[in-house]
N, CA, C and O of each residue as an XYZ file, in Angstrom:
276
protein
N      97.496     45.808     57.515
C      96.385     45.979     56.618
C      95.460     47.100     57.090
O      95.091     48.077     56.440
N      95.138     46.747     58.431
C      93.889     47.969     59.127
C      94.914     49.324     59.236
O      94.308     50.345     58.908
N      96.140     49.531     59.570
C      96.939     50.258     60.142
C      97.148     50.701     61.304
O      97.663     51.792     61.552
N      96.618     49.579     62.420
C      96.635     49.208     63.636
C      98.272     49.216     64.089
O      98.561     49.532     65.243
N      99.160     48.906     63.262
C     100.522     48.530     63.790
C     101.250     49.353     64.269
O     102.141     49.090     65.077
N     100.877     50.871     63.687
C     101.533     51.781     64.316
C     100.851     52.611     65.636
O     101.368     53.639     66.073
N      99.769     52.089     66.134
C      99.270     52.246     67.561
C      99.816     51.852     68.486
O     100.106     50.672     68.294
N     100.258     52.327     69.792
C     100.855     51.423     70.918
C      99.922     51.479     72.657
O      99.413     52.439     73.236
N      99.990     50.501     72.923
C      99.740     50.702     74.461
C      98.007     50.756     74.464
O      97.273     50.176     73.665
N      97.729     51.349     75.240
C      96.044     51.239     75.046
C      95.544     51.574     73.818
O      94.464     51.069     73.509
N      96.094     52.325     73.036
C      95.138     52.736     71.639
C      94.878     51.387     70.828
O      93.960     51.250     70.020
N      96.223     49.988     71.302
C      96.337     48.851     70.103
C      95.282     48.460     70.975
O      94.215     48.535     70.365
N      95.113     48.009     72.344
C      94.312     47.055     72.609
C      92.778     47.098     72.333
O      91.936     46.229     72.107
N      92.749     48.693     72.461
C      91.322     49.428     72.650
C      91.148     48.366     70.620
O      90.600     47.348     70.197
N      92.032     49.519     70.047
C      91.725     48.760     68.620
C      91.434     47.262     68.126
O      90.662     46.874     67.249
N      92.397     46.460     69.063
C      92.098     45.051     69.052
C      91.030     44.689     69.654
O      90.267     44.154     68.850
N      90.538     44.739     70.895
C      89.063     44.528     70.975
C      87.962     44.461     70.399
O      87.105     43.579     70.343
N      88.098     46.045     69.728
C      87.171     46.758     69.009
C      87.103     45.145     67.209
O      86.308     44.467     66.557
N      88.011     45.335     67.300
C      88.053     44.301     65.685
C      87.337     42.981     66.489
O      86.359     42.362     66.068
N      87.851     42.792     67.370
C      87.404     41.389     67.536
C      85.546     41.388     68.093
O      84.732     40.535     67.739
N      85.292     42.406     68.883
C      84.083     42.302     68.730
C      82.912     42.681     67.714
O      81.713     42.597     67.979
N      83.537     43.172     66.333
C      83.115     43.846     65.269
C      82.772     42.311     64.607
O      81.699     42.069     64.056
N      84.127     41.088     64.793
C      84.391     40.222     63.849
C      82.958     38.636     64.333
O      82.324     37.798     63.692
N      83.140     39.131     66.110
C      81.988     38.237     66.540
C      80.631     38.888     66.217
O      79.765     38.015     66.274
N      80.122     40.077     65.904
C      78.764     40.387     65.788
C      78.427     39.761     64.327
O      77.409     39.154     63.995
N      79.934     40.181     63.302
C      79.371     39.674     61.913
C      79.264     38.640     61.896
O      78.552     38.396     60.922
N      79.622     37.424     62.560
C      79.514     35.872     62.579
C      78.328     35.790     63.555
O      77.734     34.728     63.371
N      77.996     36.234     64.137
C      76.614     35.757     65.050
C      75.397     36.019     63.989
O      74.592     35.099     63.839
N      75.194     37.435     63.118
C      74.070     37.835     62.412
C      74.121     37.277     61.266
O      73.077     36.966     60.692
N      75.565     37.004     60.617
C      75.564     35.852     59.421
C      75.187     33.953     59.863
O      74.538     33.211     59.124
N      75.637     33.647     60.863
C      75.145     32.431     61.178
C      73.674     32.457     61.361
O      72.975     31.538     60.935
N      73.119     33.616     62.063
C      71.945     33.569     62.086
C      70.999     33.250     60.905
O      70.009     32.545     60.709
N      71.660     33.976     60.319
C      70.751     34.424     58.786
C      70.751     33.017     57.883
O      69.800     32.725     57.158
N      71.784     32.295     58.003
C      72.289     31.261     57.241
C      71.229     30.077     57.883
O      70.771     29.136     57.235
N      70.957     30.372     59.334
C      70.576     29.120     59.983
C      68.583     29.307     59.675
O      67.706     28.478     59.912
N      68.433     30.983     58.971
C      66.920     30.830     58.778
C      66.856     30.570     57.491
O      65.798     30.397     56.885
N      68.043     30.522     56.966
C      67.669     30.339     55.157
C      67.437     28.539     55.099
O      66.445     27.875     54.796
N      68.404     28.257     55.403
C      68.274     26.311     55.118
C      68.417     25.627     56.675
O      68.606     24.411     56.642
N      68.361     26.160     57.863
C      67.922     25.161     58.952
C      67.014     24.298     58.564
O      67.474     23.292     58.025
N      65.449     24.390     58.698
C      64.545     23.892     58.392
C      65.136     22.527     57.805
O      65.201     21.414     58.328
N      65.579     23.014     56.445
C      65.691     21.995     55.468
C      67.124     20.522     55.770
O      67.305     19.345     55.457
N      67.892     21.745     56.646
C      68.901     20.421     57.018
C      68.494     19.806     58.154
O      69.130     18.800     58.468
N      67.400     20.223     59.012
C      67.153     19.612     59.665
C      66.249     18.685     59.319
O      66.197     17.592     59.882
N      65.501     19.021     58.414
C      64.304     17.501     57.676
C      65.296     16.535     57.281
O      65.039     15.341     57.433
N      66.716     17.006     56.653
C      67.526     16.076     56.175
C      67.900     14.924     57.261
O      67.660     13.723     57.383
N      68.521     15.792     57.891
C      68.787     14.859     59.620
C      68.098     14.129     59.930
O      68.544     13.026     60.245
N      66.747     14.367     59.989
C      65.676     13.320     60.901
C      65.304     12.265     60.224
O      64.739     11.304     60.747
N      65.679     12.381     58.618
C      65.040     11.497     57.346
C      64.056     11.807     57.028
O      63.464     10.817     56.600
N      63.467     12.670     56.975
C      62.522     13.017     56.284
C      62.407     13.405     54.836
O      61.321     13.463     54.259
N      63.360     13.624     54.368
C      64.109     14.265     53.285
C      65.528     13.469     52.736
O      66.633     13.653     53.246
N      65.276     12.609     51.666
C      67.276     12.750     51.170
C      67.633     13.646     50.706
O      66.878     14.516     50.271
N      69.224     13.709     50.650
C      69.960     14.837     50.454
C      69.877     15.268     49.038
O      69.834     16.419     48.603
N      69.862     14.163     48.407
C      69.590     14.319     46.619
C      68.420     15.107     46.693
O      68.517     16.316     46.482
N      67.016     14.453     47.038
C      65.610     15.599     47.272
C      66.175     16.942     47.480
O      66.142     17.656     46.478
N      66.739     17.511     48.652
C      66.940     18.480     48.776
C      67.235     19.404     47.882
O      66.547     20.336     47.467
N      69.020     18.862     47.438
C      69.339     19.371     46.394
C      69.139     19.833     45.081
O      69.766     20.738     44.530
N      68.004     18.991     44.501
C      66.790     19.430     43.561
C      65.328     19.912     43.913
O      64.290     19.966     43.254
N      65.721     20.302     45.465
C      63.965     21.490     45.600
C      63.350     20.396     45.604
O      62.226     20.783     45.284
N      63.240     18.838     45.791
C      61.967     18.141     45.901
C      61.498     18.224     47.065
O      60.316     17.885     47.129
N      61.996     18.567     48.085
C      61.878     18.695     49.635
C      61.600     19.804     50.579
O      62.326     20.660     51.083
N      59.862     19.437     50.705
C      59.656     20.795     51.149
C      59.264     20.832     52.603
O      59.421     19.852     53.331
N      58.901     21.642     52.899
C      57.986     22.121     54.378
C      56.721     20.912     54.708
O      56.082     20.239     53.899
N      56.659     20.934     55.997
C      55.967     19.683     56.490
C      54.347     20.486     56.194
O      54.270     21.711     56.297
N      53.085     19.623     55.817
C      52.238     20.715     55.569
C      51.340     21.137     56.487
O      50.230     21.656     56.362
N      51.926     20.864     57.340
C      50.871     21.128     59.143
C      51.051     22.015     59.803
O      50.467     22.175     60.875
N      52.308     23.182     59.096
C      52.724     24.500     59.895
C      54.118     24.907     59.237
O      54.563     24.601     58.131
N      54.792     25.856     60.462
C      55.893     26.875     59.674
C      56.546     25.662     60.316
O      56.017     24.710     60.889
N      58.339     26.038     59.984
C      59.188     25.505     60.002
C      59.836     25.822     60.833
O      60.765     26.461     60.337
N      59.982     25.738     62.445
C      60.748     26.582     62.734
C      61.439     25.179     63.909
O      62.410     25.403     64.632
């Protein structure tokens, strides 16, 4: 697919590295991002503060004594 296959010897590995640490940065800055959009909120879920139904219809918001973090 990449056209990696016809590389040999150090050029594949150099290339294989290279993908695999390309593939961990996009999963670290997407988990990140994912974990500031609805952490908060799955975590109110967790503790009970929140049911999951609430959630799911926006009845469930931010505690009102500060940020969410």
């Amino acid at each position: 697919m990449l056209g990696i296959e016809s590389l040999s010897g150090n050029a594949l590995a150099a290339a294989l590295v290279g993908i695999v640490l390309f593939e961990a940065l996009a999963l670290y800055v997407g988990y990140g991002a994912l974990e500031s959009l609805v952490g908060g909120a799955v975590r109110r879920v967790l503790t009970g503060e929140c049911k999951l139904a609430e959630l799911l219809l926006r009845r469930c918001s931010a505690p009102a004594g500060g940020s969410d973090q």
